[in-house]
C-alpha positions, 0 to 999 in steps of 0.5 A: 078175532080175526075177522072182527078184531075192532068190533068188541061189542060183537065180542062181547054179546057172543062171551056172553052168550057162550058163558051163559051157556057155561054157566047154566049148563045148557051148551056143552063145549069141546077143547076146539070150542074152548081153546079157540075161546081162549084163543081169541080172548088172548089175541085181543088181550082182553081179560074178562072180568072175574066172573067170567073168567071164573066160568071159562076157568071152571068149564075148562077144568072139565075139559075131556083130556082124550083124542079130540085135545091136540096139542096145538090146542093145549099149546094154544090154551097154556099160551092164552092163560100166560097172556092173560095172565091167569092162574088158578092154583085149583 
């Protein structure tokens, strides 16, 4: 988002190589992967679509809570979601 942050084609062929990836479960993705995701999704202030954030949601759900998950990295997820205002009661 920073290096990029006008160009939303580019942004947008690279979610959607990454939820491909999710979706398919093909690509596996970490907390740095997933937050940073989040991250950037929130500092454009670009919500995706439900299908996609149906994905992102789910994919994170599975996230690994161990000593790779900082919490900066949770910080910067709960920060993203209130941006974006998502809630998934699940």
């Amino acid at each position: 988002a920073k290096l990029t942050p006008e160009d939303r084609r580019f942004h947008e062929w690279v979610l959607l190589l990454m939820l491909e990836g999710m979706a398919n479960k093909t690509t596996p993705y970490a907390a740095q992967g997933l937050s940073s995701i989040w991250g950037t999704l929130a500092a454009l202030r670009w919500r995706p679509e439900d299908e996609a954030l149906e994905v992102l949601c789910e994919e994170s759900r599975l996230l690994r809570l161990d000593h790779t998950f900082n919490q900066d990295m949770a910080a910067e997820l709960a920060r993203a979601l209130l941006t974006l205002h998502i809630n998934d009661g699940r």
